[in-house]
Phi, psi and omega in degrees: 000326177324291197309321176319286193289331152315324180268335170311281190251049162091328198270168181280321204228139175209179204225122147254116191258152187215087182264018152274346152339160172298266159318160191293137172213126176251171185207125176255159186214140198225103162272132167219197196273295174296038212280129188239108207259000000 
């Protein structure tokens, strides 16, 4: 879903935070043209 909206709205780069996990856990996501999932 990230990538989706990355791709919606034009932007490049985004954070997914995930805070119900035992621990804090983030994930970065970087859409380009040679994007590989």
């Amino acid at each position: 879903q990230v990538l989706n909206y990355l791709k919606a709205s034009g932007l490049r780069f985004a954070l997914l935070l995930n805070f119900g996990a035992p621990s804090f856990q983030q994930k970065r996501f970087v859409s380009g043209p040679d994007q590989s999932v």
